[in-house]
N, CA, C and O atoms as a GROMACS GRO file, in nm:
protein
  364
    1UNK      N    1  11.566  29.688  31.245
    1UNK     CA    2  11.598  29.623  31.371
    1UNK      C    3  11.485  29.527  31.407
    1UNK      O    4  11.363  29.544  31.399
    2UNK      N    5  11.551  29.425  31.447
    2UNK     CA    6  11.425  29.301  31.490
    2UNK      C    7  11.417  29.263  31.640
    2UNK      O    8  11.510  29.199  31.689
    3UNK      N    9  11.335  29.291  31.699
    3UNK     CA   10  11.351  29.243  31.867
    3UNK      C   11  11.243  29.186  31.892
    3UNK      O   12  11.132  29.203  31.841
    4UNK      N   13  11.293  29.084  32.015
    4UNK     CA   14  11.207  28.997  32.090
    4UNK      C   15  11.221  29.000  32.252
    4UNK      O   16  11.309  29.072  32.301
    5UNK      N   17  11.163  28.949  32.308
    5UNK     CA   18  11.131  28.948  32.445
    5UNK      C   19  11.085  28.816  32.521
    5UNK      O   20  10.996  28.746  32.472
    6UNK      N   21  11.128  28.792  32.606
    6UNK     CA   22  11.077  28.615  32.695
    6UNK      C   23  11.117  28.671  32.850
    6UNK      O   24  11.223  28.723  32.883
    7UNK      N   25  11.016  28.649  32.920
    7UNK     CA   26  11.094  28.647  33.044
    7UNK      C   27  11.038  28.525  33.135
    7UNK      O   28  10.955  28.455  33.078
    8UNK      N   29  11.063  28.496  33.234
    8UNK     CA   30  11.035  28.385  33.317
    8UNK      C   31  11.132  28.382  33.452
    8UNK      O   32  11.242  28.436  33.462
    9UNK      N   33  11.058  28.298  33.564
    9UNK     CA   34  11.111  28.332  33.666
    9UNK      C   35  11.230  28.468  33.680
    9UNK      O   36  11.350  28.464  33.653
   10UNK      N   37  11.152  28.581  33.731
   10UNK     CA   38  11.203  28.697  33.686
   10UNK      C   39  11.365  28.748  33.656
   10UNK      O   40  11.441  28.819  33.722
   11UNK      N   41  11.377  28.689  33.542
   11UNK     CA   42  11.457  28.741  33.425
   11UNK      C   43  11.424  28.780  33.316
   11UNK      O   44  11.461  28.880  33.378
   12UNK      N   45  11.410  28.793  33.268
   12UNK     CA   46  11.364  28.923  33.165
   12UNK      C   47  11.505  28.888  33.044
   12UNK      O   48  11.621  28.895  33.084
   13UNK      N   49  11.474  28.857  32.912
   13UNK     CA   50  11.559  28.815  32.783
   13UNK      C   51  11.486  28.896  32.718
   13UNK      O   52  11.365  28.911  32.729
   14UNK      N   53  11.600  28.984  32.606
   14UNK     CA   54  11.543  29.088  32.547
   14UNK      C   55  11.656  29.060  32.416
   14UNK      O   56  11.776  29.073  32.438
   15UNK      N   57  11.605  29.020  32.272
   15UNK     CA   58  11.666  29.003  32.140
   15UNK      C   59  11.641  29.088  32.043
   15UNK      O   60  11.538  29.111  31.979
   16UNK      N   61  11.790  29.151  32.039
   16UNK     CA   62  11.738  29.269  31.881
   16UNK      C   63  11.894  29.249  31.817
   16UNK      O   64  12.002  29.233  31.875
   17UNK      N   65  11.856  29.258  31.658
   17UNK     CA   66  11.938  29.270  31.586
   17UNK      C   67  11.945  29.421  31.544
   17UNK      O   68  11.853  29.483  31.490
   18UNK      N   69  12.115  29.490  31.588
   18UNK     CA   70  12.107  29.590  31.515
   18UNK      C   71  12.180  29.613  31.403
   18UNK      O   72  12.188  29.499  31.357
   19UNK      N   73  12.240  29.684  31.328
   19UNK     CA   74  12.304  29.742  31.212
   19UNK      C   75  12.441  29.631  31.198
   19UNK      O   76  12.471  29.568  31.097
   20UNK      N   77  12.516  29.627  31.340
   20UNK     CA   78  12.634  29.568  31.333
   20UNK      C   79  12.637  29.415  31.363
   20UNK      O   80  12.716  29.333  31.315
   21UNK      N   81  12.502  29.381  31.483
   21UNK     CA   82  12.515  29.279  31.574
   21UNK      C   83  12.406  29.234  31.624
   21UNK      O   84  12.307  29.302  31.654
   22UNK      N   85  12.424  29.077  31.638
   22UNK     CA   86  12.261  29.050  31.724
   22UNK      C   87  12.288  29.069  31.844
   22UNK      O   88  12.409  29.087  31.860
   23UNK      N   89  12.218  29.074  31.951
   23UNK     CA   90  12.230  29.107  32.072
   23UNK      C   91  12.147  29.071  32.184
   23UNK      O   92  12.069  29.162  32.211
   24UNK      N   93  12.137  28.969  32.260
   24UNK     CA   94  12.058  28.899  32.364
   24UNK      C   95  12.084  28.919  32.536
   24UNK      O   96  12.173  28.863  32.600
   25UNK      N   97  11.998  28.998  32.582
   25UNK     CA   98  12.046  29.074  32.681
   25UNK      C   99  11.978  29.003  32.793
   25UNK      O  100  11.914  28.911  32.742
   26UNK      N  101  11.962  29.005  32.922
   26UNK     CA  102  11.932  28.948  33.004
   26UNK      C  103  11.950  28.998  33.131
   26UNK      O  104  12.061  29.015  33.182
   27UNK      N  105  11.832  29.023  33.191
   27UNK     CA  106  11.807  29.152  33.353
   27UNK      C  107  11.737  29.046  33.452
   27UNK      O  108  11.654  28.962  33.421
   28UNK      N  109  11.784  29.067  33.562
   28UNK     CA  110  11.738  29.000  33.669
   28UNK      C  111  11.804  29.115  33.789
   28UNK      O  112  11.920  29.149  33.811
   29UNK      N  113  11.709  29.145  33.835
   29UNK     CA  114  11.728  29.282  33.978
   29UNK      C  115  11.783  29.352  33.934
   29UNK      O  116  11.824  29.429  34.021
   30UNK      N  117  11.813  29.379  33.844
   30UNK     CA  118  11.927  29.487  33.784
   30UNK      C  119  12.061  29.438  33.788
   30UNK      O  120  12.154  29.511  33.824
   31UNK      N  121  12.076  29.311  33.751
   31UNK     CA  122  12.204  29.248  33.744
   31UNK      C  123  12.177  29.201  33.563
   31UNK      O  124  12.076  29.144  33.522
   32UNK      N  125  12.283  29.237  33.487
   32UNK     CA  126  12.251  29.212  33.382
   32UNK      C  127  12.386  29.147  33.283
   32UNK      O  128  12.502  29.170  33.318
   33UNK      N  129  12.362  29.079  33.179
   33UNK     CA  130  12.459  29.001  33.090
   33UNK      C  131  12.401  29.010  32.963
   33UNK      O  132  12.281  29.008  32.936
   34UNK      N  133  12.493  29.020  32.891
   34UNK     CA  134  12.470  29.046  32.732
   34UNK      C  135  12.600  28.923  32.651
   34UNK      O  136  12.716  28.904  32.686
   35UNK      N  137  12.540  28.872  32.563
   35UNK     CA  138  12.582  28.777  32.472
   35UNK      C  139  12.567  28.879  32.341
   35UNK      O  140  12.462  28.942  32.329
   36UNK      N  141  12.714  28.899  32.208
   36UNK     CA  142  12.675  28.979  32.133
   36UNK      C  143  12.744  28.889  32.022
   36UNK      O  144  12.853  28.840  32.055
   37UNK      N  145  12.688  28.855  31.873
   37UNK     CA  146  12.760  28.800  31.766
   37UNK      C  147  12.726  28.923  31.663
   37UNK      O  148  12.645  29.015  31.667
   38UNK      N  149  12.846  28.873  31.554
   38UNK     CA  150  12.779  28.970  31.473
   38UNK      C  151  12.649  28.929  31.381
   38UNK      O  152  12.589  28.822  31.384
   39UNK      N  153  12.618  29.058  31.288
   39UNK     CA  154  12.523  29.054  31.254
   39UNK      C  155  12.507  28.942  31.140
   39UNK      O  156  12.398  28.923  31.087
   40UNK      N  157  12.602  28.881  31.112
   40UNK     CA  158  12.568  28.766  30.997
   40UNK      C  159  12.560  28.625  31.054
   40UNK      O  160  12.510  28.532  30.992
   41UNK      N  161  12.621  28.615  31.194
   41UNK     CA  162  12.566  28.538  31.257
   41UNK      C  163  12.703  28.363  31.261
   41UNK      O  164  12.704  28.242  31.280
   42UNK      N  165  12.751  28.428  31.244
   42UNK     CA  166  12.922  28.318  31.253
   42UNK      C  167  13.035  28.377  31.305
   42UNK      O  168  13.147  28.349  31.264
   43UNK      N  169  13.014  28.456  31.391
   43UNK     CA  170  13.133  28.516  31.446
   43UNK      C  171  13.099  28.439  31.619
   43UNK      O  172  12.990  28.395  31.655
   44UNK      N  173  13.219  28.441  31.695
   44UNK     CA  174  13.237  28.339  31.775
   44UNK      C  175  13.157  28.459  31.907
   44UNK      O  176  13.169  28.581  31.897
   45UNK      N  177  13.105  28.413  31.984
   45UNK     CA  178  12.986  28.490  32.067
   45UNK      C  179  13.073  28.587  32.208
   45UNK      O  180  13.149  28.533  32.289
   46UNK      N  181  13.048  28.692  32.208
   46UNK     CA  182  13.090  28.793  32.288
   46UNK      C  183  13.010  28.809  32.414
   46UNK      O  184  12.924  28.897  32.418
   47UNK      N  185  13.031  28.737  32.509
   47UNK     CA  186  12.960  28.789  32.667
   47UNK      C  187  13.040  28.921  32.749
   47UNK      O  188  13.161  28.930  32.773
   48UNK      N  189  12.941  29.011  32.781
   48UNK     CA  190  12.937  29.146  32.813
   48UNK      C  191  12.842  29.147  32.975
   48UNK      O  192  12.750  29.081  33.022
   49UNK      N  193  12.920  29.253  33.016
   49UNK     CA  194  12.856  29.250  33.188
   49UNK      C  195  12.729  29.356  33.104
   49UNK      O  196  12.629  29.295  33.141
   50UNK      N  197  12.690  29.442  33.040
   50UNK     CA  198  12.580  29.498  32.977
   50UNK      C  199  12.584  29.500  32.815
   50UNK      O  200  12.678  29.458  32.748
   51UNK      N  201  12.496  29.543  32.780
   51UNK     CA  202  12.510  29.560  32.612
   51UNK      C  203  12.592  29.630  32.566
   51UNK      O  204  12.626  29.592  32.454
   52UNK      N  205  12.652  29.734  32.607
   52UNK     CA  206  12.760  29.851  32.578
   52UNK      C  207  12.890  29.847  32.636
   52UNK      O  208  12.975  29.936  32.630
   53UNK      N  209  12.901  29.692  32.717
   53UNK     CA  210  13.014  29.670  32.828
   53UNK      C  211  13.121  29.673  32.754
   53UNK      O  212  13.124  29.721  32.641
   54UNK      N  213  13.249  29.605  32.833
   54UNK     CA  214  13.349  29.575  32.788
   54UNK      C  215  13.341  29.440  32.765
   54UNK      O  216  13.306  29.371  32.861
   55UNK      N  217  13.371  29.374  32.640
   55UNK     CA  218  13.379  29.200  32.636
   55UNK      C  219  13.477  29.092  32.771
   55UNK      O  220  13.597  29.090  32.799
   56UNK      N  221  13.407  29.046  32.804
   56UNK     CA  222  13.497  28.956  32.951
   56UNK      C  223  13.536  28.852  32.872
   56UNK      O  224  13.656  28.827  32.876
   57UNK      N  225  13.452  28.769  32.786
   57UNK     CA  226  13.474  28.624  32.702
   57UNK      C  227  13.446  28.597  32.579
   57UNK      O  228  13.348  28.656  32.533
   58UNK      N  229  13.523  28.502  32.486
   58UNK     CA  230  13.465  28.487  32.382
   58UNK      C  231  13.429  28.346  32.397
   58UNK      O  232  13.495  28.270  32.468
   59UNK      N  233  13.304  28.303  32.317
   59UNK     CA  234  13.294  28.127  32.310
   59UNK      C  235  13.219  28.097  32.197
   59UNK      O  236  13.112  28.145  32.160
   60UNK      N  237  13.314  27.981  32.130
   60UNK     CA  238  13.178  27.904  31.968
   60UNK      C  239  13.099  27.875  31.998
   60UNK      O  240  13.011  27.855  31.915
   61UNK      N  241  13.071  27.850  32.139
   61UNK     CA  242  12.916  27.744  32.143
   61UNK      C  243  12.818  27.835  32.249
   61UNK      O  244  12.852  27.858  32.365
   62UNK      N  245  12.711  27.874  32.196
   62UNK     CA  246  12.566  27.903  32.265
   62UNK      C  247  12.561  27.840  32.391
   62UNK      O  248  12.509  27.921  32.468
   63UNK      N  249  12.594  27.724  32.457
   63UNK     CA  250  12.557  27.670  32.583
   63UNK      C  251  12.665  27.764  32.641
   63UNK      O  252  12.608  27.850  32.707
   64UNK      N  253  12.826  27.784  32.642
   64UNK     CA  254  12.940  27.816  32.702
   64UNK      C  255  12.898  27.963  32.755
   64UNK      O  256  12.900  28.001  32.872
   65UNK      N  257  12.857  28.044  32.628
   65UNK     CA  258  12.849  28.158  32.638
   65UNK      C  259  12.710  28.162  32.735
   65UNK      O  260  12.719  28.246  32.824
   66UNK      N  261  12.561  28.073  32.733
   66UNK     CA  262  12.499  28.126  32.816
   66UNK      C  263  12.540  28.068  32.963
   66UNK      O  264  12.490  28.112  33.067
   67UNK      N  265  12.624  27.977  32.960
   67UNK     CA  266  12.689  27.947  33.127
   67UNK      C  267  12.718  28.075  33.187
   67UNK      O  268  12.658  28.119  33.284
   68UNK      N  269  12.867  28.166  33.092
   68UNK     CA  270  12.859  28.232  33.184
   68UNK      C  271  12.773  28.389  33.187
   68UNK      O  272  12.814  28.499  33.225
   69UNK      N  273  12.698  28.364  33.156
   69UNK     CA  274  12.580  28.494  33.117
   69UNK      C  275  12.524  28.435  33.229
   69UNK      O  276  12.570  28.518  33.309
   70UNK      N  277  12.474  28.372  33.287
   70UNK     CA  278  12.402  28.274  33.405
   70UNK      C  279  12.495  28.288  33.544
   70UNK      O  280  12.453  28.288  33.660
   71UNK      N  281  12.625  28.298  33.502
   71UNK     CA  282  12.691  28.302  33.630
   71UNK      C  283  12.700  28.426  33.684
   71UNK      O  284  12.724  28.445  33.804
   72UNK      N  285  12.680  28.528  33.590
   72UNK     CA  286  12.701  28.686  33.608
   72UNK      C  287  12.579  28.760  33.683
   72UNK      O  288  12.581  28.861  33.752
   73UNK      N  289  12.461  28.666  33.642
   73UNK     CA  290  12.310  28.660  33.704
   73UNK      C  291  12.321  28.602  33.854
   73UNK      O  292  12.254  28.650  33.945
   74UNK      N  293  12.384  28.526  33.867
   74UNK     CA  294  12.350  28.376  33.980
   74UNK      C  295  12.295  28.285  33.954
   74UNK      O  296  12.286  28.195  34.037
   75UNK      N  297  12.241  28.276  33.836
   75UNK     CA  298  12.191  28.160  33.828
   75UNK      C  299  12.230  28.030  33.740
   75UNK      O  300  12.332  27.985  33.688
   76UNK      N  301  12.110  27.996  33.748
   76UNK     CA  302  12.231  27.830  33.642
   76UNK      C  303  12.145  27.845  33.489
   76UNK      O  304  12.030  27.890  33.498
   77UNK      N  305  12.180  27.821  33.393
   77UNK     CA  306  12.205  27.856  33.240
   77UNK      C  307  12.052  27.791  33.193
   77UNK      O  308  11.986  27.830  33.096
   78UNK      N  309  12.012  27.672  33.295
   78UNK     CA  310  11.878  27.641  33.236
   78UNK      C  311  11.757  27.742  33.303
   78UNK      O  312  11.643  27.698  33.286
   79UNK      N  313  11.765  27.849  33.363
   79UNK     CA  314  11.678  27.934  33.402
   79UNK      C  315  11.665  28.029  33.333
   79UNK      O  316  11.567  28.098  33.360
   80UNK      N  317  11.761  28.080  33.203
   80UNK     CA  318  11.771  28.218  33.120
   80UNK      C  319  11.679  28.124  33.034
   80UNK      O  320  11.691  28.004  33.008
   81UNK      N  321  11.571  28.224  32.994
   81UNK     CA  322  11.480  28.261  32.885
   81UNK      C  323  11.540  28.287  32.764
   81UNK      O  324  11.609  28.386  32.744
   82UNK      N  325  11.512  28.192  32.672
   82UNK     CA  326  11.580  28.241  32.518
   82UNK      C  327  11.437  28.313  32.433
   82UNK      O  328  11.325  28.263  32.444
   83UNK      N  329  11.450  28.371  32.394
   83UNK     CA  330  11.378  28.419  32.289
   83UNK      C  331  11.417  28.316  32.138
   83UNK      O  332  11.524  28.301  32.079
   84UNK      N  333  11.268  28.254  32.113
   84UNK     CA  334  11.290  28.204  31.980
   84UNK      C  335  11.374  28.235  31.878
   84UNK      O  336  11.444  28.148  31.824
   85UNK      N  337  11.376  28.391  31.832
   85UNK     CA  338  11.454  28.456  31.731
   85UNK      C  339  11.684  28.421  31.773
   85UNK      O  340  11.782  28.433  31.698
   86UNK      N  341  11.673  28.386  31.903
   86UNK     CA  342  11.737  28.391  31.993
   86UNK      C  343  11.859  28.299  31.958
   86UNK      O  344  11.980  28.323  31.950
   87UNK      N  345  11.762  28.151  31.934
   87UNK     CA  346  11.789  28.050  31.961
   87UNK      C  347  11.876  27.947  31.832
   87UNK      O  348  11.872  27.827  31.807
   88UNK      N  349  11.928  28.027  31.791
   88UNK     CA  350  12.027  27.969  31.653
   88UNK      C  351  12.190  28.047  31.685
   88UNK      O  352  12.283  28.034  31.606
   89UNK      N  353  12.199  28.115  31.795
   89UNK     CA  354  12.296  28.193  31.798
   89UNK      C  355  12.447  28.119  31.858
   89UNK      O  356  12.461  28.077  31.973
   90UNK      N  357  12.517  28.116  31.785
   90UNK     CA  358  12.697  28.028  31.827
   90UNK      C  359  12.674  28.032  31.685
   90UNK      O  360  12.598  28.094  31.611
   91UNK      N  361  12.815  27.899  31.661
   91UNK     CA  362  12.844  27.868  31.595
   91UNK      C  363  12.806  27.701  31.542
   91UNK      O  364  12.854  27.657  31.437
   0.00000   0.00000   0.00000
């Protein structure tokens, strides 16, 4: 398993790849959103109200999916912290 961490203006981005899936999670007050692809990294991106949620959306593109990971927060998509390891994830 590989994980990373970024946080900024307090949100908190947390990246680990596990067995099945990468997984980029994201906490602010305890309001949280999870973006999940699989683990090879071309499957179309899964946003989750937590890491273990139920899937709300699917989207090909990294910006779509962190819109609404940002909206689930309150905030707007250029305030989530990517973690480098992070940052290749869509399609």
């Amino acid at each position: 398993m590989t994980a990373s961490e970024r946080t900024e203006a307090g949100i908190e981005a947390t990246y680990e790849e596990t067995d099945a899936e990468r997984l980029l999670v994201f906490d602010r007050d305890g309001r949280t959103a999870a973006i999940a692809q699989n683990r090879e990294g071309y499957a179309m991106l899964k946003v989750r109200p937590t890491p273990d949620g139920d899937e709300l959306e699917r989207y090909y593109g990294f910006d779509m999916a962190l819109d609404h990971a940002a909206e689930l927060l309150g905030v707007t998509p250029d305030q989530l912290p990517i973690p480098a390891s992070a940052e290749d994830m869509g399609m």
